[in-house]
Each structure stands twice: as structure tokens, then as C-alpha cells.
C-alpha positions as CSV (number, residue, x, y, z in Angstrom):
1,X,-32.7,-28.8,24.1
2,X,-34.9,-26.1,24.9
3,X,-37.8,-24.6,23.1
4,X,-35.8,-21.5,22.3
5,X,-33.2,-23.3,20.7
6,X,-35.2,-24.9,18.3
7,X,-37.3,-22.0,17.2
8,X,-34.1,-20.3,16.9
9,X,-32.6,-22.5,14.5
10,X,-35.8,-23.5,12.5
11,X,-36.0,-19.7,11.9
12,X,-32.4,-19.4,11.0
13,X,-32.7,-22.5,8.5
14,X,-35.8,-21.0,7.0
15,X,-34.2,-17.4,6.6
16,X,-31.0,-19.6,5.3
17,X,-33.2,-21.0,2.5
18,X,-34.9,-18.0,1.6
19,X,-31.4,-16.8,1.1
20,X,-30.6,-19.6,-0.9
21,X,-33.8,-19.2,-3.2
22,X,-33.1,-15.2,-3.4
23,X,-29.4,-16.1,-4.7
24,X,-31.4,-19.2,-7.5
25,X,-33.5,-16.6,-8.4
26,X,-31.1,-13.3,-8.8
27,X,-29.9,-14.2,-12.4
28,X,-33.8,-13.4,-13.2
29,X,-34.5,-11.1,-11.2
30,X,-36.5,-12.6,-8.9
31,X,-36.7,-13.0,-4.8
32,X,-38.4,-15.7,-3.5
33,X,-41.3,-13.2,-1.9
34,X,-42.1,-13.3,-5.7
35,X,-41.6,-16.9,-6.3
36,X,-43.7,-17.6,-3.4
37,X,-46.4,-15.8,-5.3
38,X,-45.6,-16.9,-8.6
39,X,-46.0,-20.4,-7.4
40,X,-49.1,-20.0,-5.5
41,X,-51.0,-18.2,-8.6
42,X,-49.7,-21.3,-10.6
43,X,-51.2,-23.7,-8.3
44,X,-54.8,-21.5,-7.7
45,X,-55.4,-19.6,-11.0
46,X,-56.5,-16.1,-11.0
47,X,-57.4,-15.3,-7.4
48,X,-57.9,-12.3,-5.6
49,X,-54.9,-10.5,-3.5
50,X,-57.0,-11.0,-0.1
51,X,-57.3,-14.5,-0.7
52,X,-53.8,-15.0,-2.2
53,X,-53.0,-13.4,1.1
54,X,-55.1,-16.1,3.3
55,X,-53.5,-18.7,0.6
56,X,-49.9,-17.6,1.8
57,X,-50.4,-16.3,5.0
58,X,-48.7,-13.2,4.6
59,X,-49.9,-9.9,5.3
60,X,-52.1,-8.1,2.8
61,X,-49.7,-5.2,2.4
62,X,-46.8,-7.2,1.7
63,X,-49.1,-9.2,-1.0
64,X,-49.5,-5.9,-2.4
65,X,-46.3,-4.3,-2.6
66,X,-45.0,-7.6,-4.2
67,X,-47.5,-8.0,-6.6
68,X,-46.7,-4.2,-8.1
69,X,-43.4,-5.8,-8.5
70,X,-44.4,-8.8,-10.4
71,X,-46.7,-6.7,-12.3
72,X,-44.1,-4.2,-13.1
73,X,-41.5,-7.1,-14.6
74,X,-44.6,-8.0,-17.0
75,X,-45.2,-11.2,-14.8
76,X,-48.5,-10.8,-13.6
77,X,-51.4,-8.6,-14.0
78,X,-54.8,-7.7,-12.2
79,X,-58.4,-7.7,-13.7
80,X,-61.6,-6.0,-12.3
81,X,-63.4,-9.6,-10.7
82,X,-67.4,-9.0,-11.2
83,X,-67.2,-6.6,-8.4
84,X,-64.8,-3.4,-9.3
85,X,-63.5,-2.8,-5.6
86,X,-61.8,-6.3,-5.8
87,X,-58.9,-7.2,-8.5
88,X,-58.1,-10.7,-9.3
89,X,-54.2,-11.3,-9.7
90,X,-52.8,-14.1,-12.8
91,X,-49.6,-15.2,-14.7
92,X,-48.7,-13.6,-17.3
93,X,-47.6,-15.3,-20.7
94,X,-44.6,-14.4,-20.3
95,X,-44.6,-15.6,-16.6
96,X,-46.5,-18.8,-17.7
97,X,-43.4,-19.5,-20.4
98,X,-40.3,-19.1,-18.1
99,X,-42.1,-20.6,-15.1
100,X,-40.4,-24.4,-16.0
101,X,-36.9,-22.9,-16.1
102,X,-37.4,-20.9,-12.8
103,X,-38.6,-24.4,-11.5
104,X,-35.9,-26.3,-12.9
105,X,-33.5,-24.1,-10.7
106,X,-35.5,-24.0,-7.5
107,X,-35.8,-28.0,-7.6
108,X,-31.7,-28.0,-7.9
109,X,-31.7,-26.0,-4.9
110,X,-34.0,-27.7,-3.0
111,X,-32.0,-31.2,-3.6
112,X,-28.8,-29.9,-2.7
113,X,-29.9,-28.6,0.2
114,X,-31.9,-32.3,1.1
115,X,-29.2,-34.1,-0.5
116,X,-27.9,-35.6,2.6
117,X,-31.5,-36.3,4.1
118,X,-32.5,-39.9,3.1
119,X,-36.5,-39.9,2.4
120,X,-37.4,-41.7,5.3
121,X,-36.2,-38.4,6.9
122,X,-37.4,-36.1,4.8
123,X,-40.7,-37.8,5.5
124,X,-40.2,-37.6,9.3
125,X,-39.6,-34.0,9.1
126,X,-42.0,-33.4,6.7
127,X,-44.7,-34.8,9.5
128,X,-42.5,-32.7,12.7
129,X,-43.1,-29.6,10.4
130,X,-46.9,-29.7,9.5
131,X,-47.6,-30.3,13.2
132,X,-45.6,-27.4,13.8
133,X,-47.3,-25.3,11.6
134,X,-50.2,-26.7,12.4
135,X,-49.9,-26.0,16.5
136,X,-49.3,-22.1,15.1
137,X,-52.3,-22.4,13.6
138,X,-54.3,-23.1,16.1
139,X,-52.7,-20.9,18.2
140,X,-53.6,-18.3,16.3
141,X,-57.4,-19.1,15.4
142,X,-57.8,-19.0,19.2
143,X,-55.6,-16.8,20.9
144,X,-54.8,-19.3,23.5
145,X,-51.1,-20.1,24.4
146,X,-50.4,-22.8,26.5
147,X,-47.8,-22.1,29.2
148,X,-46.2,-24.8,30.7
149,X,-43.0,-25.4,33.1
150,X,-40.9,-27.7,30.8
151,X,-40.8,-24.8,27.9
């Protein structure tokens, strides 16, 4: 199997899932670009957008755009931080009380779509995946890509 190949299809599963989650999420009128923020503002508490970008690793822009969204559906909002150049972005109450139901149907899709991966796997891939991400990110701290013949 070549590199290529692989890539390819960890792309395609991961656009496949985000497909998956957008389709969970429709019948409240969310897209997982949203969730993903949702989540990530449960998980920190109020944070900045910059470093909600960093947090995600999505472009600031996109964090932006999204975030008008959210705040426009009454799910988030933004508060001058100390500093007035720099808004901090938090769930809303009403985010905050439908945020176990959007869960709920997340979790169902992610088991259905693991359902025939015993744990061990899971695990293993769990393990392939983070060193993965983790050879990106050092690719990118340092500019460096390594070329070599068997690719």
C-alpha cells in the first residue's frame, strides 16, 4: 500500500464522518464545524477565538465565521476579556441545556460507526492516529519534510 492510498482514504473516512455528524446534527440545526466548537468551549470555558483557534487547529477566519453562527442561533456569545481588542467566546444557557441531548446523538453515531471495531482495535488505532497527527505536527512546527524513496 502506498502512502497515497492511505492519506486518501484516512481523508475520505474523516470527510465520511463529518458527513455523518452534519446528518446527527441537521434535526438541530447544527454541522459539526459548530459542534466541534461547541465541544471545545465545553471542555475549556470561556476562551478567546485565537486561542479556540490554536485549541482546534483551524484557521482563525473559519473560527470566526462559525462562531457568528453559533452566536446567531443564541448558542454562544462573546465578552470584552480585560483587554477590549480581544473577545472571549462561551456557551450559552441555552447551549449549556441541550448540550446532553446533542451528545447523546453524537455518541450513537460514533458507536455505530466503531460498532464492528473490538477495543483492542479501537485502541491500536487510537495509538496509529495520534502518531499521525502527531508526525503533522511536527512537520509543521518545523517546516522540514522528510523525503524518502519508499513513499
Amino acid at each position: 500500500m502506498t502512502a497515497a492510498k492511505l492519506i486518501h482514504l484516512l481523508y475520505q473516512t474523516t470527510r465520511a464522518i463529518s458527513q455523518g455528524v452534519n446528518q446527527t446534527l441537521a434535526e438541530y440545526g447544527l454541522y459539526s464545524s459548530e459542534w466541534s466548537i461547541i465541544v471545545a468551549l465545553k471542555e475549556t470555558g470561556p476562551i478567546s477565538q485565537i486561542a479556540l483557534a490554536k485549541y482546534l487547529n483551524i484557521e482563525p477566519a473559519a473560527i470566526s465565521k462559525t462562531v457568528i453562527k453559533l452566536e446567531e442561533k443564541g448558542f454562544v456569545e462573546r465578552n470584552y476579556k480585560n483587554d477590549k481588542r480581544e473577545k472571549e467566546v462561551l456557551l450559552t444557557e441555552k447551549a449549556l441545556n441541550q448540550y446532553a441531548i446533542w451528545e447523546k446523538a453524537i455518541n450513537n453515531h460514533r458507536q455505530s460507526i466503531l460498532t464492528d471495531l473490538p477495543e483492542e482495535k479501537q485502541h491500536e488505532l487510537y495509538v496509529m492516529l495520534k502518531s499521525i497527527y502527531s508526525n503533522t505536527q511536527s512537520i509543521k512546527s518545523n517546516g522540514t519534510v522528510l523525503l524518502r524513496k519508499d513513499n
